[in-house]
N, C-alpha and C positions, 0 to 999 in steps of 0.2 A: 858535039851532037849526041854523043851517045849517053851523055848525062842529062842532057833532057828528056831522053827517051825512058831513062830508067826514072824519072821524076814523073811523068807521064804512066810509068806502068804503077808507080808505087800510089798514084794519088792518094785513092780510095783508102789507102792506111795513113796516109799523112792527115786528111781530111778526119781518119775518125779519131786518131790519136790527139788531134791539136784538140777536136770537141769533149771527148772520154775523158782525157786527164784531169780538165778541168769540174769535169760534171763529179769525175769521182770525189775530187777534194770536197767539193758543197757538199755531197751525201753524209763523208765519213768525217773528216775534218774536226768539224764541232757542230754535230749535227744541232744541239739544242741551239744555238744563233745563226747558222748562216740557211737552214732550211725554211724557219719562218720568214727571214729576211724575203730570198732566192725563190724558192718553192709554196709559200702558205700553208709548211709544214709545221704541225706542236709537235715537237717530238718531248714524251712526259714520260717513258720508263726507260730502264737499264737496257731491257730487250732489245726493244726500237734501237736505242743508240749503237747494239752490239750488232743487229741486223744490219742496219746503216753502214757500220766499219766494216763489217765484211764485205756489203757491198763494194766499197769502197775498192779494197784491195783485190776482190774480184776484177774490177775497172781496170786498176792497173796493172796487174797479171796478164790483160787482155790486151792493156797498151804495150807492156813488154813484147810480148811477141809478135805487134804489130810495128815497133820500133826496129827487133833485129832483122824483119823481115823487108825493111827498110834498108837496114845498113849491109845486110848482109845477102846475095842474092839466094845460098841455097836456103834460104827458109822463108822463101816469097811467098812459094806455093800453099805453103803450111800455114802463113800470117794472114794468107787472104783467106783461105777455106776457114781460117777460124775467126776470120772478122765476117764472112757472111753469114755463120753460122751464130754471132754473137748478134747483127742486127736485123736478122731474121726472127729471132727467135724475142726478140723484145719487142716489135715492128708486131710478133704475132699476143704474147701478152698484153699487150696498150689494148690493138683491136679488139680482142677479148672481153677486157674489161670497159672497154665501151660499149659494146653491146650487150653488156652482164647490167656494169653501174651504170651507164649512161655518157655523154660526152665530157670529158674534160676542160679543165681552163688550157688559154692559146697555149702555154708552155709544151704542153703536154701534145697537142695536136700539131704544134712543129716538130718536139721529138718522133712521134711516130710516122711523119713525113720523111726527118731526117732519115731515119731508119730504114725505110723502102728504099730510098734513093741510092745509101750507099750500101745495103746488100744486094740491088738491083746492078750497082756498080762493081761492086766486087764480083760477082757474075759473069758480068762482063767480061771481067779482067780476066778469070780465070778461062773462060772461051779463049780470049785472043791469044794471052802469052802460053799457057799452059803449056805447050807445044814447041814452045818456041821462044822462049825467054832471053831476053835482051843479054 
């Protein structure tokens, strides 16, 4: 029972690491093929590709500590406040730039859904357990 409950408190990092990891590979990967593919990105300079990679590993840095805070309990607190902090603050660039550029294709308007949902969750989490951690 008590491992359900820790699967229950971790969701919100399980949920964004399973989605992150993969989004980082498509960004940074090979951005010139899997972006046009995935995204109806042309990625055509060095820059872009170098942006891209870092993005990338930005992602996974983020998955990193959303992973130990996963496996490991004392760094719960710390993997959540820095994943609401990671899809709050993307959640707020999307909206941004939709009301700068205008709306996005669907991909992009489920991301920024995704995004509410699980900084709105991780929020959560940090109200219930923070106190009181499994």
């Amino acid at each position: 029972m008590k491992k359900i409950s820790w699967i229950n408190q971790c969701v919100h990092l399980i949920i964004s690491s399973v989605i992150i990891i993969p989004v980082a590979f498509i960004y940074g990967f090979s951005p010139t093929t899997l972006l046009p593919k995935h995204l109806n990105i042309i990625v055509e300079t060095i820059d872009l590709s170098n942006l891209l990679r870092a993005i990338m590993c930005l992602y996974l840095g983020m998955s990193f500590v959303w992973i130990l805070g996963i496996l490991n309990p004392k760094y719960w607190k710390a993997a959540t406040q820095l994943n609401f902090l990671f899809m709050a603050t993307l959640a707020c660039g999307r909206i941004m730039s939709m009301l700068i550029d205008g709306v996005p294709s669907g991909g992009y308007i489920f991301g920024v859904s995704a995004e509410l949902i699980l900084a709105a969750l991780a929020l959560l989490q940090l109200k219930k357990y923070s106190n009181n951690p499994i």
